[in-house]
N, C-alpha and C positions, 0 to 999 in steps of 0.2 A: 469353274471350281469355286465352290464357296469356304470360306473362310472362319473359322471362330478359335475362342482363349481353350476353351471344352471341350473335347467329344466323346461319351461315354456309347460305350458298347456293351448291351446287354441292359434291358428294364426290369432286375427283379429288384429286390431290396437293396442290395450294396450299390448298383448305379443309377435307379429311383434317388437313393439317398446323396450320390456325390451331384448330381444333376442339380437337387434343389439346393444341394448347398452352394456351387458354383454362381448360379445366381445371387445368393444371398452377399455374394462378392462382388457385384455387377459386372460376373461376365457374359459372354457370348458363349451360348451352351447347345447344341446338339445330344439328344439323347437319339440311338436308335435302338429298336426290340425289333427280331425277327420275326418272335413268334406273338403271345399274350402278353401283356404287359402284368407288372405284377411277379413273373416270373414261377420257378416251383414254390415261391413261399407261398405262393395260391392256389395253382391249379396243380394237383396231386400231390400236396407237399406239406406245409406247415398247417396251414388254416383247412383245407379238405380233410385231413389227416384228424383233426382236434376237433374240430366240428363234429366229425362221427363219434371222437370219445366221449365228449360230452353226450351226446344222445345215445352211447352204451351204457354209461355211466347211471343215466337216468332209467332205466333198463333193468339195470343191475338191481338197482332198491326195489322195483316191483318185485323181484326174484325170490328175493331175500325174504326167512321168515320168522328172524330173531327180533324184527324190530318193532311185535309187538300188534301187527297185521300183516293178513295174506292176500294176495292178489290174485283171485281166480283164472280170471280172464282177461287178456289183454289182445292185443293183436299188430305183429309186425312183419310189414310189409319192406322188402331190402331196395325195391327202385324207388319209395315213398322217400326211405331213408336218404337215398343217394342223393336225390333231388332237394333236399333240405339240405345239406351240405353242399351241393353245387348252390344253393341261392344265398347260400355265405359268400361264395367264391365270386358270384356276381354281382353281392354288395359294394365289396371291396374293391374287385377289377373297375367300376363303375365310379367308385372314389378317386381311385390313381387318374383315370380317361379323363375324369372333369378336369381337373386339374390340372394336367399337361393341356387340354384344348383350350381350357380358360387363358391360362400362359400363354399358349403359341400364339394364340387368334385377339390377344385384349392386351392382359397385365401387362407382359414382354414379349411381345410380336416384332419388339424390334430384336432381340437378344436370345430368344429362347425356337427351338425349333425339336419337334419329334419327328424322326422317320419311321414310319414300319420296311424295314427290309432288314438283311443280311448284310454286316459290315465285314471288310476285311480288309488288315492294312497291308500298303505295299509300300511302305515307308517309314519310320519312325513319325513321321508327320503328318501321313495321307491314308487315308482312308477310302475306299472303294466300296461303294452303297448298292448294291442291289436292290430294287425296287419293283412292283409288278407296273413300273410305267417306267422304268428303262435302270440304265446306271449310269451315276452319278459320282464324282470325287470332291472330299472332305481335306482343307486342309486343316490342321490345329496344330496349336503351339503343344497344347497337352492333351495324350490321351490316357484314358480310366478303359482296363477292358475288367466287365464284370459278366461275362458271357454263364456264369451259374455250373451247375453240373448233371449230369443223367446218370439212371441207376447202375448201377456194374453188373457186367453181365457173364456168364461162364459161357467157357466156348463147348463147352459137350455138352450143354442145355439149351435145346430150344425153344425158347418165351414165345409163344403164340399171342401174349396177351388176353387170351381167354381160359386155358384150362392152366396154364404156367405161366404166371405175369409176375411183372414188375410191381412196385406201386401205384405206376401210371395205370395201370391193366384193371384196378380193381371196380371201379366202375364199368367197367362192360359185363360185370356180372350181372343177369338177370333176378336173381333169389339169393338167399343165404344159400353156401355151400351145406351139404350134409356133415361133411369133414374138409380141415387143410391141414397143410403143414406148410412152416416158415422156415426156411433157410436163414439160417444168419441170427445171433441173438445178442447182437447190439440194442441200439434204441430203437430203431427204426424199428426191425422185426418184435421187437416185446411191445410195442407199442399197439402193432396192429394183433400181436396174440391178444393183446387186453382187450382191444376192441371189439374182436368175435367172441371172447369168452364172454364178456359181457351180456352179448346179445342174448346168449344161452341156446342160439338155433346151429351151431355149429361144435365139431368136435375137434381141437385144435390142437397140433403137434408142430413143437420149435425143435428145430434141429440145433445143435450148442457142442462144436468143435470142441469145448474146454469141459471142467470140471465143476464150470458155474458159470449159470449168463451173467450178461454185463460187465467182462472182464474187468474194465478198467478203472469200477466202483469197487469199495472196499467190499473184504466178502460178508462181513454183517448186513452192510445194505444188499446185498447181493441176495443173502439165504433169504433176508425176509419177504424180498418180494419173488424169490422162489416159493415160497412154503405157502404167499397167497396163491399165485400160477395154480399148484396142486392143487389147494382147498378147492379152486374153481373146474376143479372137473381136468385142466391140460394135463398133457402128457409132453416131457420133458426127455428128449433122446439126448442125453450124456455123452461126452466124450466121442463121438459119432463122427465123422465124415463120408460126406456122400460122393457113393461110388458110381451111382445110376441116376438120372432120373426123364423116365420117357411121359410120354403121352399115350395111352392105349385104346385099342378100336371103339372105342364107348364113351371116348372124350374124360375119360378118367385118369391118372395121373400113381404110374409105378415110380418108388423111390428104393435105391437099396442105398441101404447104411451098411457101415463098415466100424467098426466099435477097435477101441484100443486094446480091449485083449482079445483081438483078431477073429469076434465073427461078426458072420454079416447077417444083414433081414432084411428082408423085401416087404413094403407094405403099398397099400393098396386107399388114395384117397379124391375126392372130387377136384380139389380145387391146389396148389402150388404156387407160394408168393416165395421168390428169389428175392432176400433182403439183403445185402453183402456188401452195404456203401457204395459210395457214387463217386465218378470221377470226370474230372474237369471237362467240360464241353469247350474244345480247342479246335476241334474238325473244321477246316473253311475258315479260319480266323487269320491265318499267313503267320501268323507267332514265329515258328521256326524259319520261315523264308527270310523273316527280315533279322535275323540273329537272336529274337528274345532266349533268356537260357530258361530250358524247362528240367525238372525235375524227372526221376523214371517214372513216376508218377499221372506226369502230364501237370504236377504244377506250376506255374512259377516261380521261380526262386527269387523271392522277393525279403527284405529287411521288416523289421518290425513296424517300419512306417507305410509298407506297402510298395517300395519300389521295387522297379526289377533293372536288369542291368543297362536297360537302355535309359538315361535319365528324363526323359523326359514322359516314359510310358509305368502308369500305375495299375496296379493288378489289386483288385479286390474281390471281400466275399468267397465262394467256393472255389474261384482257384487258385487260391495261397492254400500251404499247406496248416493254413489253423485249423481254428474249431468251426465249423460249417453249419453256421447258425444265423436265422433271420438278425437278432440283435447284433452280434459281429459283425453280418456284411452293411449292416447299414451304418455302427459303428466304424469300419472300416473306411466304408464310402465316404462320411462325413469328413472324414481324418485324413486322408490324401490330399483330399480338396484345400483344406487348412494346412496341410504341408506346403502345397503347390505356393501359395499366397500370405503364408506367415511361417517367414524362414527360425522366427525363434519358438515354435510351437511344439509343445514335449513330445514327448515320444511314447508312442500307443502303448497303453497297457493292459494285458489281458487277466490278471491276477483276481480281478473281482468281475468275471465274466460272470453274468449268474443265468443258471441254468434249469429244467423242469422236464423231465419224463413222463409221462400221460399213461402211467401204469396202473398196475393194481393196489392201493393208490397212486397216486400222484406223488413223484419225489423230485428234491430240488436240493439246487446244491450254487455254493460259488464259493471260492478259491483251493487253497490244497484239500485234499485227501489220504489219509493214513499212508495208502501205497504211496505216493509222492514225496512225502515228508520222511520215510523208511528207506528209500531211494538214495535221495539225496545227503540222509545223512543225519537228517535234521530234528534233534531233539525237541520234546511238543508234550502238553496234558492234553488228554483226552475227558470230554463228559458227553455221557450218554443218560437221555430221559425218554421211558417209555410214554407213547401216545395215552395207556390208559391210568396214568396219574395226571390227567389235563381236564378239566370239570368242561372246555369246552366238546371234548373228544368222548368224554362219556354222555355228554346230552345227547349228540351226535349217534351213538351206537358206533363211534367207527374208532374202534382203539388198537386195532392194529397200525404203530407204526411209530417213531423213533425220532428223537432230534439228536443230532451230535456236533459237539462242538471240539474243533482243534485248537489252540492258543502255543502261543512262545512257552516254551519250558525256564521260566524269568519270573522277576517281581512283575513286569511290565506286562507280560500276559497278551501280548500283540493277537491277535483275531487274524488267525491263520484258513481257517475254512471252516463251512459249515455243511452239515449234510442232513437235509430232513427226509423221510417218508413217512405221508399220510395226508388224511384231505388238509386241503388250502396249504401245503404246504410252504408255497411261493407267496403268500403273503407276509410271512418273516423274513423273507431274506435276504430283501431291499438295504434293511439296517445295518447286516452283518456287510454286507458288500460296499458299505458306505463307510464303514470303520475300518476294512481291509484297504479300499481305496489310501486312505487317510492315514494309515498305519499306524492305529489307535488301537487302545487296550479294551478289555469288555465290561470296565467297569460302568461306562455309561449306560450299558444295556439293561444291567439291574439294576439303574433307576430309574429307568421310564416307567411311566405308571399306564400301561398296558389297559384295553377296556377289559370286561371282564362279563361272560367268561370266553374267552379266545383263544384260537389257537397259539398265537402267539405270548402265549404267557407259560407255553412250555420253553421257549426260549429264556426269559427271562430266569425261570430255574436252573434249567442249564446252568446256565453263566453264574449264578449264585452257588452252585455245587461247587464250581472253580475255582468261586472267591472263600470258598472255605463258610457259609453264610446262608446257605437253603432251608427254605423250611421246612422240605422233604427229603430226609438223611440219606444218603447212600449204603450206611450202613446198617440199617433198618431192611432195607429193601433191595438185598445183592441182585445182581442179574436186571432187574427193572433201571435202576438207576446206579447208576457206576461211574469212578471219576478215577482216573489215573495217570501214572507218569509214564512216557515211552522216549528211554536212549540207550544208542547201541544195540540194540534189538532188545533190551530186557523189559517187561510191563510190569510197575509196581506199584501196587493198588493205593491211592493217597487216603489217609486219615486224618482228618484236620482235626480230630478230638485231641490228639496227641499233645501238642503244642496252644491248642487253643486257649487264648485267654482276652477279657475284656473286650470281646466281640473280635479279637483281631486272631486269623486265624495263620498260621502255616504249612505248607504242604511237606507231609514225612513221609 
């Protein structure tokens, strides 16, 4: 039986990440991956996933013929495509390999070791290694299981992976479908609607249980990047829940909808992506055999610092019930490690988590949002700046889309969250998430002197509409640029004209 401080279970990002940090502690580390290393943040996941937007995206502007040329001719091939996006996926898988081989076989050969097998514990301490050259047991002082997650599946839908798939499924396609439809219109499912609509060689229907995708975004950010969805040709099934959905003799794909004022429609398409979130890959891990507590879920119930009830075993990444995201799980992973080994180390925050959608544009966001702050209770100004008062966004030709800023409803003006859609939008929002970190007011923001002309210089207004101080009025330009106060549920439109004097202004 061998022995180490470390053993993490599962190689995607969250225990990639506590692995190298464990070393970084001079311990003894075991990493094992069953499958790919790298995990879904590669292969069918984050970087497969975005690699194809980006090469839709590109796509997109050939399409387009506002922007002053047309592109007659072009030609796209969907295996050409896939292939290019898999040789992302073998850059990076290629990075992680070096790197653990380097370590196991040079750097720390005395302290670092990788298994490919299947781990399962039969102990709070022990470990059970399956390997294709026999099995093996693991003892450690501590264990990280970051075993990731797989897509969710319905039980009256049968995922063939070729005519009804997962995300995993979408590379076994041969061509662009002639038509799909997406189950689910979270991120995941709008994400890959952007992607075929992009292409322009498919005709694309999201199915959206609610009354507007992306429930859990405000509904302004919600309509706008509905009202692009439409312009681009999709069709949007409202309020729907699906009643059916088979496979038919021609390898084509019946769906019946069931709508809220109780009829139903049956339609008729090629292709079927089941997007409905993902839940924890626990199967074969021994979790419940050796008392860990799980959630109904399948997560673990784990504290803010990642523990779970056993003390000495840490749970990160996709199976705690956070936000299920490359930077979390790696942020996660790092932060257990530093638990383990530095008993006065704060306690995780996820308040300035910052985040980005691969939509029609691109939208990005970190800390609250309207719903959340409405919720809770929590009095707040709101400023909102259109895309197409941004001299970088009109160089651009791309002015659909929005900054929005939330602040403390106070002198102090605390940087509550921020929510952008349009291109580059994630290049602002590093700042705002560094001030939120910091719990600092936004006046720093409007005085950075910003290049020009940039995206980020719509931010900078922003923040200067708040401070009472833009030098494009809100009241000039209703509806484009608006700045207001929200408590108690009441919106009341601020005018800093009112009280304005000697540059200093106050909100009425």
């Amino acid at each position: 039986m061998q022995s180490c401080d470390v053993c993490v279970i599962g190689g995607g990002p969250a225990g990639y990440a506590a692995a190298m940090r464990a070393l970084d502690f001079g311990k003894r580390v075991i990493l094992i991956e069953k499958d790919k290393l790298g995990g879904a943040a590669i292969y069918n996941g984050a970087l497969s996933s975005k690699t194809l937007w980006e090469l839709s995206r590109d796509v997109r502007r050939l399409r387009v013929t506002e922007r002053g040329y047309t592109v007659f001719d072009y030609k796209l091939d969907f295996p050409t495509i896939i292939k290019v996006a898999n040789q992302a996926v073998r850059e990076r898988h290629e990075q992680l390999a070096k790197q653990v081989n380097e370590l196991a076989e040079h750097i720390c050969c005395d302290r670092f070791r990788f298994i490919h097998g299947f781990g399962t514990l039969k102990s709070a301490n022990q470990i059970e290694v399956t390997t294709p050259k026999g099995v093996e047991m693991i003892d450690a002082e501590y264990i990280v299981l970051a075993t990731g997650s797989i897509p969710r599946k319905l039980p009256n839908v049968i995922i063939d992976e070729q005519s009804i798939v997962t995300s995993d499924g979408i590379g076994n396609w041969t061509k662009f479908p002639d038509s799909m439809v997406i189950l689910g219109a979270g991120v995941i499912g709008c994400e890959f609607a952007s992607v075929f609509s992009n292409f322009g060689m498919t005709d694309v229907r999201l199915i959206d249980k609610a009354d507007h995708i992306l429930p859990f975004e405000d509904k302004d950010i919600s309509e706008m990047i509905t009202e692009n969805f439409i312009a681009s040709g999709m069709t949007i099934h409202r309020n729907a829940s699906l009643e059916s959905m088979v496979t038919d003799e021609n390898g084509r794909v019946n769906y019946t909808l069931k709508y809220k004022d109780g009829r139903k429609e049956t339609y008729n398409v090629e292709k079927a992506l089941i997007s409905i979130g993902r839940v924890a890959a626990v199967d074969g891990l021994g979790a419940r055999e050796i008392g860990l507590a799980l959630t109904d879920a399948n997560n673990f119930i784990v504290d803010s610092d990642g523990r779970t009830n056993i003390p000495n075993i840490f749970a990160v990444g996709d199976l705690t019930a956070d936000i299920c995201l490359v930077n979390v799980g790696e942020l996660e992973g790092r932060h257990v490690i530093e638990t383990m080994y530095n008993p006065g180390n704060k306690h995780l925050s996820y308040e300035n988590i910052s985040t980005i959608m691969f939509l029609m544009p691109e939208s990005s966001g970190v800390g609250a949002n309207e719903q959340t702050l409405m919720a809770k209770g929590i009095p707040y100004r709101v400023a909102t700046f259109a895309y197409n008062y941004i001299n970088r966004a009109m160089a651009m030709r791309s002015l659909k889309g929005l900054y929005k800023i939330l602040v403390s409803d106070d002198d102090e003006m605390r940087l509550l969250g921020m929510r952008i859609v349009g291109e580059q939008s994630s290049s602002a929002i590093q700042a705002a998430a560094l001030l939120i970190h910091m719990g600092k007011g936004i006046a720093e923001l409007s005085e950075l002197i910003h290049p020009h002309p940039s995206i980020v210089e719509g931010a900078q207004e922003c923040v200067r509409m708040l401070l009472g101080n833009s030098i494009l009025k809100p009241q000039v330009f209703p509806g484009d640029l608006r700045c207001a106060r929200v408590a108690n549920g009441v919106t009341t439109e601020i005018n800093y004209f009112v009280n304005g004097s000697n540059g200093v202004a106050k909100a009425v």
